[in-house]
C-alpha positions as CSV (number, residue, x, y, z in Angstrom):
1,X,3.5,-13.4,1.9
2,X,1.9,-9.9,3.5
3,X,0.5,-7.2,1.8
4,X,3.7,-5.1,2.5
5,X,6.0,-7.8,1.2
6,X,4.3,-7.8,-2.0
7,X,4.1,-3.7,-2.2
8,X,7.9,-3.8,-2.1
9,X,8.6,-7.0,-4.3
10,X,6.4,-4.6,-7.2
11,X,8.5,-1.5,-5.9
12,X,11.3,-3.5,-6.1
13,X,10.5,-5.2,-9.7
14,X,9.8,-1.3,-11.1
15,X,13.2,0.1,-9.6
16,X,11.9,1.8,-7.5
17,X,13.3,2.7,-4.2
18,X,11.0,3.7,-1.2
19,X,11.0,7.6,-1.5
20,X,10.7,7.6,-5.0
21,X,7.6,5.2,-4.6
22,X,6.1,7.7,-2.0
23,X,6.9,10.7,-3.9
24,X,4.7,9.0,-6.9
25,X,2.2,8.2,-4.8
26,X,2.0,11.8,-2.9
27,X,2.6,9.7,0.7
28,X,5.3,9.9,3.7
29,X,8.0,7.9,3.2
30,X,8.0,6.5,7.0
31,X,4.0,5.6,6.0
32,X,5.3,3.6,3.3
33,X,8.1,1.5,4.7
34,X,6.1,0.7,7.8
35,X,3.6,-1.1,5.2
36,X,6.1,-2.5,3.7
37,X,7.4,-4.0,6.7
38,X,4.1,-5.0,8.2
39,X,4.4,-2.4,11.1
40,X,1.6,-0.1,10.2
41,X,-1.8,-1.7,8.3
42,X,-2.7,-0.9,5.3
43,X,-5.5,0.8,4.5
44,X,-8.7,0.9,2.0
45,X,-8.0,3.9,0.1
46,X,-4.5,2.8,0.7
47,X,-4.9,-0.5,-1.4
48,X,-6.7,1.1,-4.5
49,X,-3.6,3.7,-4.7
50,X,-1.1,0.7,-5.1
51,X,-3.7,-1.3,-7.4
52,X,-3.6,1.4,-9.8
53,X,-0.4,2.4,-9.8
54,X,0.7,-1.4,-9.9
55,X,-1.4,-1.8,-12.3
56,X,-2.9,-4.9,-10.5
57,X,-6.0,-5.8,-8.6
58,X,-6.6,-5.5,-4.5
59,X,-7.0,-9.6,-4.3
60,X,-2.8,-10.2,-5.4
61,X,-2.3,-7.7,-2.8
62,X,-3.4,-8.8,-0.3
63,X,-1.9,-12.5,-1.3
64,X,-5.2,-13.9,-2.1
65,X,-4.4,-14.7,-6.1
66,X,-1.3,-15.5,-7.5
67,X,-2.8,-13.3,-11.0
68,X,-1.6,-10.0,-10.8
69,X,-4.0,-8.7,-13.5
70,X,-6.5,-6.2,-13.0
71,X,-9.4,-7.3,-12.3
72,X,-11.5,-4.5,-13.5
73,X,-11.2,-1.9,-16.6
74,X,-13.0,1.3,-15.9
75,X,-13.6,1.4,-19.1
76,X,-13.2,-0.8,-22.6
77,X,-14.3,-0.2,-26.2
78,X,-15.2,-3.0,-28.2
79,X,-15.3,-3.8,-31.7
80,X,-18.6,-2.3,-32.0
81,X,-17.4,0.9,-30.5
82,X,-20.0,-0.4,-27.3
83,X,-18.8,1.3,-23.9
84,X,-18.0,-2.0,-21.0
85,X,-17.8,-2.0,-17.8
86,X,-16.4,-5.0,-15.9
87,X,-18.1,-5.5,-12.5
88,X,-16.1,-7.3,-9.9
89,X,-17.9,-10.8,-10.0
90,X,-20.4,-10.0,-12.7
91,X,-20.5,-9.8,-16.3
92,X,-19.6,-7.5,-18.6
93,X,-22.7,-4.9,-18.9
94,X,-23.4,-2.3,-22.1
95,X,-23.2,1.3,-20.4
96,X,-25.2,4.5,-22.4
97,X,-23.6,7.6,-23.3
98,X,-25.4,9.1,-19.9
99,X,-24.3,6.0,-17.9
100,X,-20.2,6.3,-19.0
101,X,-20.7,10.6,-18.5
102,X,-21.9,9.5,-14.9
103,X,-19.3,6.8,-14.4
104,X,-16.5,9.1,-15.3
105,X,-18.0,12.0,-13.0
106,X,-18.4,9.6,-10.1
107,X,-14.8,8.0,-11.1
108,X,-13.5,11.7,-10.9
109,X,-15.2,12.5,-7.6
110,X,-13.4,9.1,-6.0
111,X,-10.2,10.1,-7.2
112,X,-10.4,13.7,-6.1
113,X,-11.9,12.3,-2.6
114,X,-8.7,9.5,-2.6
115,X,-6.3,12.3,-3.1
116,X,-8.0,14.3,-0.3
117,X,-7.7,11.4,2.1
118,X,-4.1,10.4,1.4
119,X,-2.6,14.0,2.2
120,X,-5.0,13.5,5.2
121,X,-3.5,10.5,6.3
122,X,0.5,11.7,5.3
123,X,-0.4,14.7,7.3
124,X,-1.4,12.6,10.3
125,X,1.8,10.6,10.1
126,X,4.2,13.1,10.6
């Protein structure tokens, strides 16, 4: 199974039809069901923005696991009230109060810098 077949069997399992997937995801529509269907490639930025809003990790999409679960938590609180990160790969590592303020800024530069780049790309596509 292709990356696009597996975007629209977790479209498809959420009820959720093309345009409302790409209205969610703030993409063309066209964009979408050209992944879908295999006809356009999928890209980087591209993958993370169904990961998160699957709720899954990069490696099921692109048919490489059968585990949908994500692989990494941005963030976790344990018992101890101890801030986690999970590293791809690696263990689990302690973060400081300065670490998680710098994780989150970083997180929040990526995210505006994704958002950027997809109404980029839906810009390009029309």
């Amino acid at each position: 199974m292709n990356v696009g077949q597996i975007i629209r069997r977790l479209r498809e399992k959420e009820g959720l039809s093309q345009i409302q997937l790409a209205d969610k995801l703030n993409i063309n529509n066209s964009v979408l069901s050209r992944i879908e269907s295999g006809k356009r490639h999928i890209e980087d930025s591209e993958l993370i923005l169904f990961a998160d809003f699957f709720d899954t990790n990069i490696e099921y999409l692109l048919g490489r696991t059968d585990d949908p679960s994500p692989i990494t938590k941005n963030k976790e609180l344990s018992a101890s009230g101890d801030i986690y990160v999970a590293y791809l790969g690696g263990p689990k590592k302690v973060l400081d109060a300065e670490e998680a303020a710098h994780l989150d800024e970083a997180l929040e530069m990526f995210r505006a810098f994704r958002e950027k780049r997809m109404k980029e790309i839906e810009k390009k596509e029309r």
